[in-house]
N, C-alpha and C positions, 0 to 999 in steps of 0.2 A: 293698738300700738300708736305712739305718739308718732305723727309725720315728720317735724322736723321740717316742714314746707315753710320758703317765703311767700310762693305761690300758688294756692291751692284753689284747681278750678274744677272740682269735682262735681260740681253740681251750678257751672255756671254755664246757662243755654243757647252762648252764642258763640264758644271757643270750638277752634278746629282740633287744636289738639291740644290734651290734659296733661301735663308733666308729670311725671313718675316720682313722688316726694324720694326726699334724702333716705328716708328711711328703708327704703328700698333699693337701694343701692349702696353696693358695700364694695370701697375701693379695694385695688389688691394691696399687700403690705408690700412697700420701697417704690412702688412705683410713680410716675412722674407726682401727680396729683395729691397722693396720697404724703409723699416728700414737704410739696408745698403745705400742705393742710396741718400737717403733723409741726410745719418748723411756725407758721402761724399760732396756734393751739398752746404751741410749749413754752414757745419765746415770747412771739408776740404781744397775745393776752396777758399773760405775767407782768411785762414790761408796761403797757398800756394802763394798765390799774395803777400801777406806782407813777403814769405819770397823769393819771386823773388824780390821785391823792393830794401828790407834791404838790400840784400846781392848783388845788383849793376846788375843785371842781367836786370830790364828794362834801367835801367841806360846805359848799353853799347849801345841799340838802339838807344839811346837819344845820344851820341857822336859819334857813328858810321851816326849820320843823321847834325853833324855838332851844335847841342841843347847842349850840354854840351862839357867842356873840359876835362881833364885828362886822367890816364891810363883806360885801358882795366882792368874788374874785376873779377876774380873765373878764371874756366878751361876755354879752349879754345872752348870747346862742350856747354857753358852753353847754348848758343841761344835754343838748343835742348827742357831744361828744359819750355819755354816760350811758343816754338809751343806745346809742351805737352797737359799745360794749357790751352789755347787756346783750342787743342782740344777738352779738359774733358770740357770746362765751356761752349763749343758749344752745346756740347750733352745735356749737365745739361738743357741747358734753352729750349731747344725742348721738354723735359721734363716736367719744372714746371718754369714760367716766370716769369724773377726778374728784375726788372730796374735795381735794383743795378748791382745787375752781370753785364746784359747789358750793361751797362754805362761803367764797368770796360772791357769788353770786349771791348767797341768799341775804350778806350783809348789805349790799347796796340794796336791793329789791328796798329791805328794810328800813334804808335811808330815805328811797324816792318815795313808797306808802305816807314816810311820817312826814313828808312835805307838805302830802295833796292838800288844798283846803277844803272846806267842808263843801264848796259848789261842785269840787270835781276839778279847779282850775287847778294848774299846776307850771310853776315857772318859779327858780329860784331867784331869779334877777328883779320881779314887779313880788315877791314877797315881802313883809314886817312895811316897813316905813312908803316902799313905792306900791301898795297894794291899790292905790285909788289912780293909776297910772296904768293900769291893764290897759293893752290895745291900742296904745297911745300912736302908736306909730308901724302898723301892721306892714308898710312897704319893707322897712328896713329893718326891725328890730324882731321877727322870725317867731313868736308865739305861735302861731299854729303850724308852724315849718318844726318846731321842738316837742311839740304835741302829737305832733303827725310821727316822728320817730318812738315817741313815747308807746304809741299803738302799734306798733309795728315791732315794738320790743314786747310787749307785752304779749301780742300774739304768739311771738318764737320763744316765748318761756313756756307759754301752756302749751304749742305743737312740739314742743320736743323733750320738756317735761312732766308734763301731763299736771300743772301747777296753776291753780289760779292766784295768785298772790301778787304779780303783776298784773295779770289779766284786767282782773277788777280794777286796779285804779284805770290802766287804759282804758275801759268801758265807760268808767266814772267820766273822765278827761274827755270823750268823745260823745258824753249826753250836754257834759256842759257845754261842748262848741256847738251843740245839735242847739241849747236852748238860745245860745246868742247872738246863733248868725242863720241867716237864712230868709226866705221873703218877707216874714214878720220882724226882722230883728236885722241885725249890723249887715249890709250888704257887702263887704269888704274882703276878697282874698286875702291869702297872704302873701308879699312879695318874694318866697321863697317856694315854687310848689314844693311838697312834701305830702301835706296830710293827704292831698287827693288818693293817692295811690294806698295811703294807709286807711282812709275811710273805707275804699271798695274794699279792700282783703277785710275789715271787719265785718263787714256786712255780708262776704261770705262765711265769714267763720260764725259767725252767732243768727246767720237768717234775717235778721233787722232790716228790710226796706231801707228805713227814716238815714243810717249813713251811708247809704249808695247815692239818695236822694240830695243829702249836702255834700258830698264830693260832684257830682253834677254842679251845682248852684255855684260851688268857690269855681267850677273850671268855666264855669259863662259868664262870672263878671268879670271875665278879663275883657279887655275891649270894648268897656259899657261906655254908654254915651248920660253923664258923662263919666270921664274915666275915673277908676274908683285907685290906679295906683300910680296916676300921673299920666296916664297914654302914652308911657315910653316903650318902646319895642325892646331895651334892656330889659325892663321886667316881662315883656310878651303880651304889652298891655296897649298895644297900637291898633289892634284891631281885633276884634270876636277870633278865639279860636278856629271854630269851625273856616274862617276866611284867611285862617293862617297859609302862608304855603313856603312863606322862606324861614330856615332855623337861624336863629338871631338871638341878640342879647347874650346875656350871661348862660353859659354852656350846658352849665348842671341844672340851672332851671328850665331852661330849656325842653332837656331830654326828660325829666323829673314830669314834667306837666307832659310833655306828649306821651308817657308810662301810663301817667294818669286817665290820661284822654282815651286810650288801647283799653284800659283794665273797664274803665263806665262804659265803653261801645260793644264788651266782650257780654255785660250781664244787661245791656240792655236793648242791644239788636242796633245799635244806631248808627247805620253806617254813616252818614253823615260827619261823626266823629270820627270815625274809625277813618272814613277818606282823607281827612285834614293833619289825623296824626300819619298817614301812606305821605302824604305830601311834604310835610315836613321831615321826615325821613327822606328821603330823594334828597331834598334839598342838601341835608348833613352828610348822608354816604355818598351822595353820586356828586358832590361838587365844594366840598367844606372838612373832609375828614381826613386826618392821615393816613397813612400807609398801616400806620400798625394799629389802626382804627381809634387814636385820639381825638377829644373833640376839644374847641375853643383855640382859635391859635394870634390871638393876645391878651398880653401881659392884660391892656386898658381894659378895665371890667372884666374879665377874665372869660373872655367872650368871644366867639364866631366873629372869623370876617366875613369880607365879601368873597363872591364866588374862586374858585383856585386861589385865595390867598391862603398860603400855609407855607411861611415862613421855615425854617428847621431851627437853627439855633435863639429865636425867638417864639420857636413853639411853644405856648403854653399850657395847653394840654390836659389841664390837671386831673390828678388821679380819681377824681371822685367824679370827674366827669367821662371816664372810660367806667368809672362803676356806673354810671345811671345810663350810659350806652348800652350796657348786659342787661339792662334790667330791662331798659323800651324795646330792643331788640327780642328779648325772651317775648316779650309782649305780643312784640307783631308775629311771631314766629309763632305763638298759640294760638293768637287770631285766624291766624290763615293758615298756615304749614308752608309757607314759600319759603325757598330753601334760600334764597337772597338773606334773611335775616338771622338765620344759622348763620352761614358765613361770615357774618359779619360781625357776630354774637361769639365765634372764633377767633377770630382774628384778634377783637380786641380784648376779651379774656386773655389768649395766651401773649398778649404785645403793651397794648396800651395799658391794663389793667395790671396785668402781673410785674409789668415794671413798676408801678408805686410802692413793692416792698420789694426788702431785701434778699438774698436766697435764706438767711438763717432768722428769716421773720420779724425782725425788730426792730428795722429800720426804713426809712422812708422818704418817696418823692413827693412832693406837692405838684410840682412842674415835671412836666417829662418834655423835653426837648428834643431832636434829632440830628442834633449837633453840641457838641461842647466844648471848652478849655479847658487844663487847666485852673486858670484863673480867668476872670472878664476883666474887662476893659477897665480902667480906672474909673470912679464915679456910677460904674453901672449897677444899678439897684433892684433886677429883675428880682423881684420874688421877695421886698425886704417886708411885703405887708403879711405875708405867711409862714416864712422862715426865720426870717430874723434878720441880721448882719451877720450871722455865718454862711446863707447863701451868697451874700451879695459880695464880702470881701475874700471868698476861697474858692476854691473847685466847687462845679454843680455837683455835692454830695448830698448823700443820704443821712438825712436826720433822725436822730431819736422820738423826737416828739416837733411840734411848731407848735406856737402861741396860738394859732386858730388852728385846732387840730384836727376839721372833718376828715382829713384824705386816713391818718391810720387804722381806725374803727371802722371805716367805712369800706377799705380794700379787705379786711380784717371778715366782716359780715358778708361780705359779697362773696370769697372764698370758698368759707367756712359751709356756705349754703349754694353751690356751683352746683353739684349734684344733682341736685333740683331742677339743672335746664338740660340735661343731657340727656335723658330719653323720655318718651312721651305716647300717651294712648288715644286713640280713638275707637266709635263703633268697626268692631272688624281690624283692627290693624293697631302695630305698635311702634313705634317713631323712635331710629338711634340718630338722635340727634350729633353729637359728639360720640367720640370713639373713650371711655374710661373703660382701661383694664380692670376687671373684678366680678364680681353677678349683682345682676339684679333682676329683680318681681317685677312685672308689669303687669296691675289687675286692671281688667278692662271692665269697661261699661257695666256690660253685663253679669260680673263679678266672677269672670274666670281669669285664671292668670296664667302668663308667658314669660316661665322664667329662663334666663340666660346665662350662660358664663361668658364673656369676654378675653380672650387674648390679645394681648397686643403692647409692643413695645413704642407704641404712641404718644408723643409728636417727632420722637427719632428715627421709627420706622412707620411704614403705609402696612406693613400687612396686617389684617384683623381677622382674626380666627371668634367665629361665634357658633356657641354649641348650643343648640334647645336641652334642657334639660326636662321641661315639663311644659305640657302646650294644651288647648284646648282639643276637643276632640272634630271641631268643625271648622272650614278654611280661615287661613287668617294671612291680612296681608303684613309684611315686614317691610317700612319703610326704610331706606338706610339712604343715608344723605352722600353723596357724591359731593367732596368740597369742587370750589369753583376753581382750586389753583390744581385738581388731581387729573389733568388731562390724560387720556392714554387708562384709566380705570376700569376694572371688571370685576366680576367677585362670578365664582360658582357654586353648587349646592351637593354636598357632599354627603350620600344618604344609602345606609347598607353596604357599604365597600366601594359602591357606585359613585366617584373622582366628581362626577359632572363636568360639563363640558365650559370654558370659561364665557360668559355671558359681557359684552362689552358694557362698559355704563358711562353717560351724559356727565360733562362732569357739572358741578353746580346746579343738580337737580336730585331727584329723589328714584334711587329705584325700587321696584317694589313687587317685589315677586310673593305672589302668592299661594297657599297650599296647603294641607292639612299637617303640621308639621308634629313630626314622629321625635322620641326623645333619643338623644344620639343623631339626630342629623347634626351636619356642620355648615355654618354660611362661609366660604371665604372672601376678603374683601381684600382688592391688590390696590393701592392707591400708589405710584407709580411716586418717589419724592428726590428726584434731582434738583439741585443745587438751580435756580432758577435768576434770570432779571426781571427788575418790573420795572417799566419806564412809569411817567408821571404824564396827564394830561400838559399840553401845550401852553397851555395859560399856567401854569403851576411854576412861575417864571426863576423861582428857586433851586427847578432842577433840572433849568434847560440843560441837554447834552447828558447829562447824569443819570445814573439807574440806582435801586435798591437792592440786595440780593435778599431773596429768600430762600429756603428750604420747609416742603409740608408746610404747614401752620405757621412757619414763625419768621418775624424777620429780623436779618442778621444785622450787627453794627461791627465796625474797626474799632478798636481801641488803642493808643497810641504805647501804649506799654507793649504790646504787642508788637509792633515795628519799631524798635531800638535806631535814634542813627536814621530815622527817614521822615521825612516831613509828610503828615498823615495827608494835607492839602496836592502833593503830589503826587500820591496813589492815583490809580486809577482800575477800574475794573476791565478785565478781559473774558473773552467767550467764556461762558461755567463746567465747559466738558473738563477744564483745568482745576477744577478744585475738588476735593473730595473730603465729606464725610470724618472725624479724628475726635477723642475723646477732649474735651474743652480744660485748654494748662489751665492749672492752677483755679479751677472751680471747682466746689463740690456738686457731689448730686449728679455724676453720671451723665452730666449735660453733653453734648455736640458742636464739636465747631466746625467752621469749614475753610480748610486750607488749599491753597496752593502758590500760582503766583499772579501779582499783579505790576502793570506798569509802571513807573517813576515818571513821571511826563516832562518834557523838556523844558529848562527854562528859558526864556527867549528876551526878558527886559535887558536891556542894557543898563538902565538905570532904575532907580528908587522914586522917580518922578510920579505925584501922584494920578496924572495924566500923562499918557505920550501917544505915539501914531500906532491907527491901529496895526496890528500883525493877524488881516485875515484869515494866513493857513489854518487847515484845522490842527487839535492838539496833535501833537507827537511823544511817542516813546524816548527818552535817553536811555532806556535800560530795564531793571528787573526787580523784582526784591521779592520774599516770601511774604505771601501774605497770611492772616490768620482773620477770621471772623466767627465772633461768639453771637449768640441769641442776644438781640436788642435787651429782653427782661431782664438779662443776667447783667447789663454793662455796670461799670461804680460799686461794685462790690471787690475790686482788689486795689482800692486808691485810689488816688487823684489820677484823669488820665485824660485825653484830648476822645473825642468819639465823632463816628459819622456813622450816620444811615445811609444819605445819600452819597456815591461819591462818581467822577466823572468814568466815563464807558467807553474804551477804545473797540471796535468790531476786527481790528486786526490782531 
């Protein structure tokens, strides 16, 4: 059976724990997951192909293959945007099986094959007239950053169609970078990491050495002396990875190379790497990341600041860079099984990441902010090199498409292939990473399997009902992750009519009860999910005095449509014993919002003066107003509207 895996560490000797492919998991129909995947698959994908077409992007394989004339069209990266697609619509149909897609699938396949050239290379951009220009400029112009997706699409055609017809050009594409870089040949990364992480999963899936060996080589000359991509810490090129310890530069390459760095230390024992990518992590989640697990929080390079700097309405955020969060997180969390990277592999799946699309799939963030207008300031041009000037002159809305399109394709594949990080096996034990309603196989090691049914109406409610259906006949442990925000947690063992007694559990760690387990046992798992604050470290100077509210997994935002008549800047949050739980107006999809009341805070200027004396009292209440707060993922999908994450905390 084709796996459908982005990541398959079946037979890699230095992983903690092995993830349970897609194909092994089979969501419930309507529920949360299955909602998003479904509105991706039918809209999304659809939409995405017509705007690879429109905007000339199949079109350059077609004159790169000698089928059409004219110029080259969009950026020089766009091929990236195609194997994207490609990927998400492999996964999609392993999924749920559409001729149409298929059909559309196997045209482009068709397109990228008649590109390849006879060495294996493949770029529509240095094709016909700029073909003696290969390479020219590996910092900025993404050749093996578009190669590297190429292999990575290729892979998820043949694990989830059982097709080699991608496969092979990516094979082809990845001997020719084998032949022309490497100690005898171009010493050069590429200033975009990508291929790294696509050479390691080739070399698991075809056995090959020779690309595990040149994903190592492009991940050490970063920081060569001398520097081979300028020595700038924007591209992570300041110093040897391994000596890396702060997350810097551009956000998504960032996280992209330490994926990399996690996936060469899994099959080759090196801790060494493995340490450097542990440390650069700390860096990004314990001291650079948001709330709802964004990374990069400026606009400039679209990059990591420095320590607690993370702005809200100058968040930058982008969407592809909470995708490559899932991805290095999934990493560390196979590496090791520490539940810190679950968590956090959480968090920004259901916040950072599921906000880049829309609820009905089609539309799109580039930037995820945590704060918005309306409109921005006059002259403010946040976002006009990805969006266009319809972000910069209207509401921070959701776009159909952008002129640099990585974030749609890319929220699209991350998606479509989630499944994938949710549960996981080791010798003796099987790993519920995340809670999805539905069943699924877990075959272990030793090739017996631990299959499951799943209950649970999760990330609205904490209870999680899991049934063994079929187990091995010799103890096995069940690892079940305790998120970090389920304080007050316990789960009991419910076997022969026998309730069991409830068992307390840590929260943000793993518990793991183990036992010979009979079919017809039930685990219960009580995750305790009130309406919660989260303050912000002290340096985080954005949200002195202010909290975020969450609930379970997710975190909530205002939206000013929702407070008719009140100035959303004078809200303020009070104790959470006052809000409660209500199905979300005016959203579909069965979503949660949380109501009750928040404060109006007092106004106290006398004037408009843009300075005046201070007024040290602390804030005060004038009064009262209803409040409503929806899931951060779901905000700007009913119009234009003001939003906050953060907003000020009165304790009375």
């Amino acid at each position: 059976m084709p796996s459908a895996a982005a990541l398959d560490l079946t037979n890699t000797p230095h992983a903690a724990v092995r993830p349970v492919p897609p194909a092994h998991v089979r969501l419930a129909p309507g529920s949360f997951w299955d909602q998003r995947l479904r509105a991706v698959q039918v809209n999304g994908l659809p939409s995405q192909l017509r705007h690879c077409q429109t905007t000339g992007r199949i079109r350059n394989f077609e004159r790169a293959a000698g089928q059409l004339q004219g110029e080259f069209e969009g950026y020089y990266f766009n091929d990236s945007d195609v194997y994207k697609w490609l990927e998400a619509a492999s996964y999609a149909l392993a999924r749920a099986p559409s001729a149409e897609l298929r059909q559309a699938v196997e045209r482009v396949v068709q397109a990228v094959r008649a590109a390849q050239d006879a060495d294996g290379y493949v770029n529509t951009y240095f094709s016909g007239p700029r073909a003696d220009q290969r390479y020219r400029n590996l910092r900025d112009e993404h050749e093996l950053y578009c190669m590297g997706h190429l292999v990575q699409a290729g892979i998820a055609h043949r694990r989830s169609l059982g097709s080699d017809e991608l496969f092979d050009v990516a094979v082809r594409a990845a001997d020719h970078v084998c032949a022309v870089f490497g100690p005898q040949g171009r010493p050069e990364p590429d200033g975009h990491p990508e291929i790294e992480m696509a050479l390691v999963e080739l070399a698991r899936e075809t056995g090959q050495r020779r690309y595990l060996d040149m994903a190592l080589f492009f991940v050490d000359q970063r920081g060569a002396d001398p520097p081979r991509l300028g020595g700038l810490g924007y591209h992570q090129d300041h110093r040897p990875v391994r000596q890396q310890t702060e997350a810097t530069g551009h956000a998504v390459r960032q996280a992209y190379l330490a994926a990399g760095m996690t996936d060469a230390a899994m099959e080759t024992g090196d801790a060494e790497l493995l340490a450097a990518s542990q440390s650069l992590w700390d860096s990004a989640y314990r001291r650079r990341a948001y709330v709802t697990g964004g990374l990069g929080s400026r606009y400039e390079g679209e990059s990591f600041g420095a320590d607690y700097e993370l702005p809200n309405r100058r968040a930058y955020a982008e969407t592809c860079a909470a995708v490559a969060g899932v991805l290095w997180n999934a990493r560390l969390l196979a590496a090791t099984g520490h539940a810190r990277y679950a968590d956090w592999l959480e968090t920004t799946l259901y916040n950072g990441a599921l906000a880049g699309v829309s609820l009905d799939g089609a539309a799109y963030f580039y930037a995820n902010p945590l704060a918005a207008d309306p409109r921005p300031a006059p002259g403010d041009q946040r976002g006009l090199h990805s969006s266009g000037a319809q972000q910069a002159v209207g509401a921070h809305a959701r776009q159909p498409w952008y002129a640099c399109a990585c974030c749609p394709p890319n929220i699209a594949r991350l998606l479509l292939s989630m499944t994938g990080y949710a549960y996981g096996t080791s010798s003796g034990g099987v790993w519920v990473h995340q809670f999805l309603p539905g069943e699924v196989e877990a075959c272990l090691p030793d090739g017996q399997a631990l299959r499951l049914q799943v209950e649970t109406d999760y990330p609205w409610d904490g209870t999680v009902r899991l049934t063994i259906q079929d187990a091995p006949a010799q103890p096995l442990t069940l690892h079940l992750r305790v998120p970090a925000w389920a304080a007050g947690a316990s789960y009991r063992i419910e076997r022969e009519g026998n309730a069991g007694r409830p068992v307390a559990a840590a929260a943000g760690a793993y518990v793991r009860p183990r036992r010979v387990w009979r079919p017809g046992t039930v685990v219960h798992v009580t995750l305790p999910m009130p309406a919660r604050l989260i303050g912000s470290h002290p340096r985080v100077q954005a949200n002195t005095g202010r909290a975020a509210l969450a609930r379970g997994p997710l975190i909530y935002c205002l939206e000013s449509l929702d407070h008719p008549g009140v100035d959303v800047d004078r809200l303020a949050l009070l104790p959470t014993e006052r809000l409660r739980p209500v199905p979300a107006p005016d959203l579909p999809g069965g979503l949660t919002a949380l109501t009750g009341t928040a404060a109006v805070l007092e106004q106290r200027r006398a004037s408009n003066d843009l300075y005046a004396p201070l007024d040290a009292r602390p804030p005060r209440a004038a009064g009262d107003a209803p409040l409503t707060a929806i899931p951060y993922f779901a905000w700007a999908n009913r119009g234009a509207s003001a939003m906050r994450v953060w907003l000020p905390y009165l304790a009375g």
